[in-house]
C-alpha positions in Angstrom: 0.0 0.0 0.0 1.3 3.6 -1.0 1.0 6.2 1.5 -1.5 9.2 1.6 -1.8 12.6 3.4 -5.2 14.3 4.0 -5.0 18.2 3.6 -6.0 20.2 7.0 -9.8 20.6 5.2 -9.8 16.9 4.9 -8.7 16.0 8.7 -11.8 18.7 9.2 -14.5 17.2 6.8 -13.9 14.2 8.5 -14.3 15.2 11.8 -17.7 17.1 11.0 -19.3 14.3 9.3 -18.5 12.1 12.2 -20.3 14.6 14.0 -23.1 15.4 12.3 -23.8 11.0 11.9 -23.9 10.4 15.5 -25.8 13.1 16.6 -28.3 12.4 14.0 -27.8 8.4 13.9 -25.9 7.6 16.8 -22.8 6.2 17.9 -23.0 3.0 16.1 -23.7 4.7 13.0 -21.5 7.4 13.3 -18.6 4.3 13.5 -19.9 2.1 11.0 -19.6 5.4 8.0 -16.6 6.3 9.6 -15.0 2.5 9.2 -17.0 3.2 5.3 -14.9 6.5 4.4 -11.7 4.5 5.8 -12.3 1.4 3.7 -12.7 4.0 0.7 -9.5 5.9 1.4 -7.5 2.3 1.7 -9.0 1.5 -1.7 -8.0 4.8 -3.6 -4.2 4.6 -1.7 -4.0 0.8 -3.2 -5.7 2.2 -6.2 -5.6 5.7 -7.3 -7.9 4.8 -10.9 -10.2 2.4 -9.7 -13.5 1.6 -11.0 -15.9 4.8 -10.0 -13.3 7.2 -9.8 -13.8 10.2 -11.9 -11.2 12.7 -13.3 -11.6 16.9 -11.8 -9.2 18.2 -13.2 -11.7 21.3 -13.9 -11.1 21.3 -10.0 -7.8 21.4 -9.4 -4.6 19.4 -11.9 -4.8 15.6 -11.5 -7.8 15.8 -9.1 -10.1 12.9 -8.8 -13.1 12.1 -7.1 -14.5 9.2 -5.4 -18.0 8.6 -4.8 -18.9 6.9 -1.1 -22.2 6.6 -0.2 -23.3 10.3 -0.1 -19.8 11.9 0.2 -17.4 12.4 -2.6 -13.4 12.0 -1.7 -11.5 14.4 -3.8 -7.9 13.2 -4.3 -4.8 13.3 -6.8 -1.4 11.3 -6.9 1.4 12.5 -6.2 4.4 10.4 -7.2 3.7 7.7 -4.6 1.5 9.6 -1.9 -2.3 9.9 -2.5 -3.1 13.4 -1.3 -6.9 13.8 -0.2 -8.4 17.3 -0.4 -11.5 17.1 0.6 -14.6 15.1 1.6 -17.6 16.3 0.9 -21.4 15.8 1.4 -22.7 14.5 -2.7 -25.0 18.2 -2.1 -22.1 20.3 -2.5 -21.0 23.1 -4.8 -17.3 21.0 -5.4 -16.7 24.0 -7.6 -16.5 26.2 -4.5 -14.5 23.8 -2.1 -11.9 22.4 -4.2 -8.6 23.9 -5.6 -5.3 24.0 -5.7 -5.5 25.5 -2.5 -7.2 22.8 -0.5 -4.7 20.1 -1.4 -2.2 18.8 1.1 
């Protein structure tokens, strides 16, 4: 497995939608979406271009996005190092939270 970094929006997003799923679903849920987005993140890391993945690069260069239940991962490669810029909620403007600037 490669290695990855998660930008400081990422590390945030993250946080949030743990959050927001067990206050509105509970603990239990809250940890089962949780263990979802890490599954997801291992995936990308072991493969950057897998099936579902779809080039951004209107977003930011190299970007990709990864759909996960209703959040979208947006990522790019960088030599060996998948660096995640965001995850956000499928309701999203992506246009308005994505950019060079939010990468790692």
């Amino acid at each position: 497995m490669g290695s990855y970094r998660l930008s400081k929006f990422a590390e945030r997003d993250l946080a949030e939608i743990l959050r927001y799923t067990i206050k509105t679903w509970g603990l239990e849920q809250g940890t089962a979406y949780f263990q979802l987005l890490n599954l997801a993140r291992i995936q990308i890391v072991n493969n950057p271009v897998l099936p579902g993945g779809k080039a951004r690069n209107d977003l930011a260069d190299g970007c990709r996005a990864y759909k996960i239940a209703k959040h979208l991962i947006f990522y790019r490669v960088t030599g060996d190092c998948v660096e995640i810029a965001r995850i956000l909620h499928e309701s999203r403007d992506f246009s308005r939270h994505v950019g060079e600037e939010t990468f790692p």
